[in-house]
N, C-alpha and C positions, 0 to 999 in steps of 0.2 A: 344240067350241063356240067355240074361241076362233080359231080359224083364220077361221070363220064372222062374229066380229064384229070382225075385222080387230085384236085385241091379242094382246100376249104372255101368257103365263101369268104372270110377273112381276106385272103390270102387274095384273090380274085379281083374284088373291091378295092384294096388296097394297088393292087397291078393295074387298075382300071382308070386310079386317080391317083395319079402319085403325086407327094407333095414331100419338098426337103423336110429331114429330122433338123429340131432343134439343133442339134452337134453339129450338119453339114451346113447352117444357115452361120453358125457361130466360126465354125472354120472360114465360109468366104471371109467374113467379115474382119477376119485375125490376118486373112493374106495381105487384105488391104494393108493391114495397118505392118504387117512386116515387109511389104515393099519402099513402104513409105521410110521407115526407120532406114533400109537396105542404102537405099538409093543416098537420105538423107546425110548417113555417113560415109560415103563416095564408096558402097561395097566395098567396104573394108572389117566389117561387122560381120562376125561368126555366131553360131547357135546362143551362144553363153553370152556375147552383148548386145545382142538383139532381145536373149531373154529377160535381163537385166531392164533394159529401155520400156520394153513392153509393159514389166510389170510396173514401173515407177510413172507408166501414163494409166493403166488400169487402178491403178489405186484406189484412185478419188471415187472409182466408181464399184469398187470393194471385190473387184476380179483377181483372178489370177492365172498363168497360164502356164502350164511348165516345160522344159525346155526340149524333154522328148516329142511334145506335140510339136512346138516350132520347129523341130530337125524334122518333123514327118511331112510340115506344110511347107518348108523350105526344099526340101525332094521334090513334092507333087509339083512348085512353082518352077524348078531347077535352079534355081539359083546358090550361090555357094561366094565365101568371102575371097578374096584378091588376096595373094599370100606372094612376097616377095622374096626372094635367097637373099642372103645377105652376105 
């Protein structure tokens, strides 16, 4: 069958049972924690101090996360900081 629809068995198998990559499990897991920071400083908080927060709670646990990922999860979430005229 697989000859047939021009894939590999890999390929097939894999389509058959998907399961999250490590990365997209690690990403749900960073939104949480950048909504939680978001919200915690009244969306007031931009890429660069949400970056900052993040890395100073990953620490303890010897992670790091850098700041173009969190503009990329802060897109996928839509969220963006509260910015005033003055």
């Amino acid at each position: 069958m697989c000859r047939i629809l021009g894939v590999s068995r890999a390929q097939y198998y894999r389509y058959r049972s998907p399961k999250p990559s490590k990365r997209r499990a690690e990403d749900e897991a960073l939104k949480q924690w950048i909504l939680r920071i978001f919200a915690e400083f009244k969306q007031r908080y931009g890429v660069m101090k949400i970056h900052h927060e993040l890395n100073l709670e990953l620490q303890p646990l010897q992670r790091r996360c850098s700041p173009r990922r969190i503009s990329r999860l802060m897109k996928e979430l839509d969220i963006h900081s509260v910015t005033v005229n003055k």
